[in-house]
C-alpha positions as CSV (number, residue, x, y, z in Angstrom):
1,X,122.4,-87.1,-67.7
2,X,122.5,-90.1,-70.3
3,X,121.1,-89.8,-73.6
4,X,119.0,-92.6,-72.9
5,X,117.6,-90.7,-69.6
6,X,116.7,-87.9,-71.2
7,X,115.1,-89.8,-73.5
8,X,113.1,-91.6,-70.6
9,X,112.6,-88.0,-69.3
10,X,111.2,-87.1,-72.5
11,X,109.0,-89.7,-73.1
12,X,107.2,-89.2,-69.9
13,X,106.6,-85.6,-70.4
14,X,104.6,-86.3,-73.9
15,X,102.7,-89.6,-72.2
16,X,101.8,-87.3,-69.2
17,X,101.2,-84.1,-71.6
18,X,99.2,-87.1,-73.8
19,X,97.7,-88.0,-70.9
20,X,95.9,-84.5,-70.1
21,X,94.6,-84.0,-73.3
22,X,94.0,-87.3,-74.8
23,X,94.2,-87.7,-78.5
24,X,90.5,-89.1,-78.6
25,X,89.3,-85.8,-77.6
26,X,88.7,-83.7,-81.4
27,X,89.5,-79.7,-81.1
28,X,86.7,-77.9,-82.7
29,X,87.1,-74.5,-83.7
30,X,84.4,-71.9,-82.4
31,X,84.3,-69.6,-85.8
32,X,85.9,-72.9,-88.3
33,X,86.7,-70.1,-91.2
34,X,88.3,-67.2,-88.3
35,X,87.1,-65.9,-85.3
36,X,86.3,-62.1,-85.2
37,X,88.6,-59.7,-84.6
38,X,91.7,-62.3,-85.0
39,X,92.3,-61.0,-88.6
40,X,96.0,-61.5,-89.4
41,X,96.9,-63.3,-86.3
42,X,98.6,-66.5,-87.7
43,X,101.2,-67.2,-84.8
44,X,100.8,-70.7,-83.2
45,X,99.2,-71.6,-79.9
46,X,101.9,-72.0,-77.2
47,X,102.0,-75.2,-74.7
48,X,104.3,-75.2,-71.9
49,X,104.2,-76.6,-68.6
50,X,100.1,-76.9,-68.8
51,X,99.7,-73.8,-69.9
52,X,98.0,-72.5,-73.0
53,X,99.1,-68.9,-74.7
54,X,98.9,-67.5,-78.4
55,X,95.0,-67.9,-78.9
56,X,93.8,-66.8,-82.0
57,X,91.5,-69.6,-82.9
58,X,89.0,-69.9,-80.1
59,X,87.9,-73.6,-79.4
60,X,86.5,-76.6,-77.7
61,X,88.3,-79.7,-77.0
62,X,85.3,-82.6,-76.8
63,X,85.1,-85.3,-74.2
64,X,82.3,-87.4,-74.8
65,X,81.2,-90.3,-72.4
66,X,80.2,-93.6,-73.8
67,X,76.6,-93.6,-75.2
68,X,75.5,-96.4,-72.5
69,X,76.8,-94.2,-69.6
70,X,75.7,-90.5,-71.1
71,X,73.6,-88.3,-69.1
72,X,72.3,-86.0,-71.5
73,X,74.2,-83.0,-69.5
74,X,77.1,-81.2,-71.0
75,X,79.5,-78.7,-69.5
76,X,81.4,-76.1,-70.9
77,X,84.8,-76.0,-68.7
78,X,87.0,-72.5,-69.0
79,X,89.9,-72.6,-67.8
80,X,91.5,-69.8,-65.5
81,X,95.1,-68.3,-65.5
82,X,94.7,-64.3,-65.3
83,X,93.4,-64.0,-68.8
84,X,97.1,-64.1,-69.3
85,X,97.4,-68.0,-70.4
86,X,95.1,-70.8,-69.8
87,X,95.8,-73.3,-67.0
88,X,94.8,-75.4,-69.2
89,X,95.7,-79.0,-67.7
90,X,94.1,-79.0,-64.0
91,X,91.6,-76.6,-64.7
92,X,90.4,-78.1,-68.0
93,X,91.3,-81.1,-69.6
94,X,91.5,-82.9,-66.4
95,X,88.3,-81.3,-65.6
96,X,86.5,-83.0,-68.6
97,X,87.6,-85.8,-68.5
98,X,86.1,-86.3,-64.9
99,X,83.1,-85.4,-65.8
100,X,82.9,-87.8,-69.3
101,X,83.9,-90.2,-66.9
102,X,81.0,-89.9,-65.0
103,X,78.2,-89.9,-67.9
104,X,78.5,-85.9,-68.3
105,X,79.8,-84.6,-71.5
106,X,82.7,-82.0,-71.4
107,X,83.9,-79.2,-73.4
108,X,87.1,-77.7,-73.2
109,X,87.7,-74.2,-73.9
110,X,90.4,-72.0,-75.1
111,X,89.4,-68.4,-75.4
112,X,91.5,-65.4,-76.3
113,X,93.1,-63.9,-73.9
114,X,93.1,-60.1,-72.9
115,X,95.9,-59.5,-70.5
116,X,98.7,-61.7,-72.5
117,X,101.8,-59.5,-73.3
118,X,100.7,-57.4,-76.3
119,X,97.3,-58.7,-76.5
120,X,94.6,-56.4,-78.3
121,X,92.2,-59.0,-77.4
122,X,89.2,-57.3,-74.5
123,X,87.4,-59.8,-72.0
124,X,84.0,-58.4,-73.4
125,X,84.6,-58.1,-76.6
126,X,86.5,-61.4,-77.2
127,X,86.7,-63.7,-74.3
128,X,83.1,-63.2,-73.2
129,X,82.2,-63.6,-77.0
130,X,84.6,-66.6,-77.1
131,X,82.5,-68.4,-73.9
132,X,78.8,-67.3,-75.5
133,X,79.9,-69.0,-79.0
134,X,81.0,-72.0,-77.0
135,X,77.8,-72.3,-75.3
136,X,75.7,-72.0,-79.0
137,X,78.6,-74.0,-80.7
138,X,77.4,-77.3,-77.9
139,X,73.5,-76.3,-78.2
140,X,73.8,-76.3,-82.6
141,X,75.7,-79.9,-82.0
142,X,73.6,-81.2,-79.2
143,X,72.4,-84.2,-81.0
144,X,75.7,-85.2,-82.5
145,X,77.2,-84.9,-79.4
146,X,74.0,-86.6,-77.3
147,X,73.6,-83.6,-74.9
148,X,70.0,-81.4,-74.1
149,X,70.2,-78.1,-75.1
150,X,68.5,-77.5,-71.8
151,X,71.4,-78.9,-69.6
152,X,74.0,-77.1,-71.4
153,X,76.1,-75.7,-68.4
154,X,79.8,-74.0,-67.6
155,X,82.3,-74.3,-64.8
156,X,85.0,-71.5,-64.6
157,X,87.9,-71.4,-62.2
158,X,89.5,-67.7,-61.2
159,X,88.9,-65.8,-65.0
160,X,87.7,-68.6,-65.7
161,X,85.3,-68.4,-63.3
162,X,84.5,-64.7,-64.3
163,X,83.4,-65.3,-67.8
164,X,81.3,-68.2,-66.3
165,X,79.5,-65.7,-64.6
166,X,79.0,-63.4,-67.2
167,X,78.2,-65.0,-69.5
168,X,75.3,-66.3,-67.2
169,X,74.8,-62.7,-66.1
170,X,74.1,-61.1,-69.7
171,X,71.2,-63.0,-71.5
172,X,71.6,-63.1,-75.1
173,X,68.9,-64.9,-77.6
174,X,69.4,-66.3,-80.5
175,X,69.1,-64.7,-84.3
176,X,66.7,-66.9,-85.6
177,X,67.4,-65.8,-89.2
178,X,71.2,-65.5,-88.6
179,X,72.8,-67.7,-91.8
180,X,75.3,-69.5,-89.0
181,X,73.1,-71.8,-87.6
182,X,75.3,-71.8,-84.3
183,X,74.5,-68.0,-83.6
184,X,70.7,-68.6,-83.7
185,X,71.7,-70.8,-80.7
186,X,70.7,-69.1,-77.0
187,X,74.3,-68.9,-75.5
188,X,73.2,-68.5,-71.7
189,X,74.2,-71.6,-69.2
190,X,71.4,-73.9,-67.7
191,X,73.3,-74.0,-64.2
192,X,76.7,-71.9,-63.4
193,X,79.7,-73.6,-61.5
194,X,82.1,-70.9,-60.1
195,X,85.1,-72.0,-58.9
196,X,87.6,-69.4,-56.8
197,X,86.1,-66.9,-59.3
198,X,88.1,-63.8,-60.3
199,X,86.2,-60.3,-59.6
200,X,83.7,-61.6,-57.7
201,X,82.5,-58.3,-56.2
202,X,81.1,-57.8,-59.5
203,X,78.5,-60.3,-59.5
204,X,75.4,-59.2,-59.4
205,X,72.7,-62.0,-59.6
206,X,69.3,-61.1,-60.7
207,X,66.2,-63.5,-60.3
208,X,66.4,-65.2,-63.2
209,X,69.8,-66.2,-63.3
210,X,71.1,-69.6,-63.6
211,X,71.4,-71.7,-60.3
212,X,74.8,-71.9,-59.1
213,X,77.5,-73.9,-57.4
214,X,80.3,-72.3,-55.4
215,X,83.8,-73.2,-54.3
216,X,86.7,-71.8,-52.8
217,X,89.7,-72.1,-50.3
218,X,89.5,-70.7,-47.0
219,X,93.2,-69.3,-47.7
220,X,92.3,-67.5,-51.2
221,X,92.8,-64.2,-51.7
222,X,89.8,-62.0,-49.7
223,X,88.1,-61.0,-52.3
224,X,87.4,-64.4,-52.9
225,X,87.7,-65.9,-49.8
226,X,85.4,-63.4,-48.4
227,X,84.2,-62.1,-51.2
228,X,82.3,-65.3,-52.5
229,X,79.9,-65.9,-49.1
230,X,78.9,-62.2,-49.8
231,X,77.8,-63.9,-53.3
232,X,76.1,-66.9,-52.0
233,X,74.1,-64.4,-49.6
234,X,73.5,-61.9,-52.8
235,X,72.1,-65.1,-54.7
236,X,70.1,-65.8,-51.9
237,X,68.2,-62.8,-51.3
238,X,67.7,-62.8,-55.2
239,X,65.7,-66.0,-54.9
240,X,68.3,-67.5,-56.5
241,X,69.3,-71.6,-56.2
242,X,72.7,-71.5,-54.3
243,X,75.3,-73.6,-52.5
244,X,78.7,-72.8,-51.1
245,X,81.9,-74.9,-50.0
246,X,84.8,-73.3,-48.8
247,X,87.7,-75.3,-48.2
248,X,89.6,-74.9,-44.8
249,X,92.9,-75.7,-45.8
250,X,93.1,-74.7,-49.3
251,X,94.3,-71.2,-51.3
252,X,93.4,-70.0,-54.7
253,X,93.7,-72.8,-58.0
254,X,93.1,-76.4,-56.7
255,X,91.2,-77.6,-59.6
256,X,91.7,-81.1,-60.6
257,X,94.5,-82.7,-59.5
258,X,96.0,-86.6,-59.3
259,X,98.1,-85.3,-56.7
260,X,95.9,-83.7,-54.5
261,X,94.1,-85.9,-51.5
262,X,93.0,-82.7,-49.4
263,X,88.9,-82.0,-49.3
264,X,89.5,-79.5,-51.5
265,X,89.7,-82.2,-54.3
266,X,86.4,-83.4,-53.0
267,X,84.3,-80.6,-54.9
268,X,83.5,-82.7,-58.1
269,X,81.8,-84.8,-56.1
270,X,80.0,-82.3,-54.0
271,X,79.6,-80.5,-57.8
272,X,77.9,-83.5,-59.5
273,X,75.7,-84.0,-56.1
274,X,73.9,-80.8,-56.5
275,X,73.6,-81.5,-60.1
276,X,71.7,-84.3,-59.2
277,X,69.8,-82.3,-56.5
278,X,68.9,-79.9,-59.2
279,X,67.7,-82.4,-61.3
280,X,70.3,-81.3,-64.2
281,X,71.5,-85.2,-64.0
282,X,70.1,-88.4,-62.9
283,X,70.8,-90.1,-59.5
């Protein structure tokens, strides 16, 4: 290869890398002076090939919509990838900027992850508190970023999809003396989007948790394949708002994808129907 072809190469790798995570979109750390329990961490995040690894410093990447086109409603988007790295391009970036497109405001976020090579990170004690602080981070910002606390919502694909329910599963108030003002912020979901969620035999919806939206291929993996009808039914007999789309013809990690004209790459639009339909945005 010529010099000047892999510089051509190179170029489009940081315009299409550029292109994911645009440089309008601010990074906001979650804890700005340290998150807990990252003490002494100080090596680098990692970015290859979309994928996000070395998270010490939990945070959201912001994509706003115009103030002429915004909804009010705002997203929290968690990426999946194992809890190992974050897939962080078609399962978040890509993600939010969808959504800004279409009046919703999105938040990108990069949690610590649990099962990385050497990790001492756990999914409760840091990822889980990595998603809640998110959700209380957007609500203490809400009129800077032109959102409604009450339409605060996450989407979560595979891990991703696990903290989404959690954190919807495990309400936690506010401390309305706390000195942060972001931690007297209730960091429970208004609506939950589950996308190919991982452990989904674990769900366990009670009446009063949030109304959800759930998506998955046909082809996935059983426990998720299978596994999420038995959720839909489980929200169901719990009084629950629920609706499910399973994809004939795709497997586990679709997400958002240029490249992808299957109806699995349909669900956005079926996603932003039912908000609509749940009155979390305007027709």
């Amino acid at each position: 290869m010529t010099r000047i072809c892999r510089l051509t190469v190179g170029v489009l790798a940081v315009s299409l890398v550029a292109r994911a995570q645009e440089p309008s979109a601010p990074v906001v750390r979650l804890w700005p002076t340290g998150a807990p329990g990252s003490e002494g961490k100080t090596a680098p995040e990692k970015v290859e090939n979309g994928r996000v690894t070395s998270v010490h410093q939990p945070s959201l990447t912001v994509y706003l919509p115009p103030k002429e086109k915004a909804t009010g409603a705002g997203v929290v988007v968690i990426p999946g990838g194992g809890h190992r790295m974050l897939a962080i391009d078609h399962e978040g970036y890509a993600v939010a900027s969808w959504l800004r497109d279409r009046g919703i405001a999105g938040f990108v976020l990069k949690y610590r992850l649990a099962r990385e090579e050497g990790s001492t990170y756990t999914i409760v004690d840091h990822a889980l508190r990595d998603t809640q602080r998110a959700l209380r981070l957007v609500r203490s910002r809400a009129a800077e970023w032109g959102v409604d606390p009450a339409r605060v919502g996450v989407v979560g694909f595979s891990a991703g999809g696990e903290l989404a329910q959690l954190v919807s599963q495990r309400p936690a108030d506010g401390t309305a003396d706390d000195e942060d003002a972001v931690e007297r912020q209730n960091p429970r979901p208004a609506f939950q989007a589950l996308i190919y969620p991982g452990r989904s035999q674990d769900i366990v919806p009670m009446p009063d948790s949030p109304p959800v939206f759930l998506a998955c291929g046909y082809k996935d993996r059983p426990d998720i394949s299978e596994g999420l009808a038995n959720v839909y039914l489980a929200f169901k007999k719990a009084g629950v708002p629920a609706e499910l789309h399973v994809y004939a013809g795709a497997g586990h990690g679709f997400g958002i994808r240029e490249t992808d004209k299957t109806p699995a790459a349909s669900w956005p639009d079926r996603f932003r129907e039912w908000l609509v339909d749940r009155g979390f945005v305007a027709s």
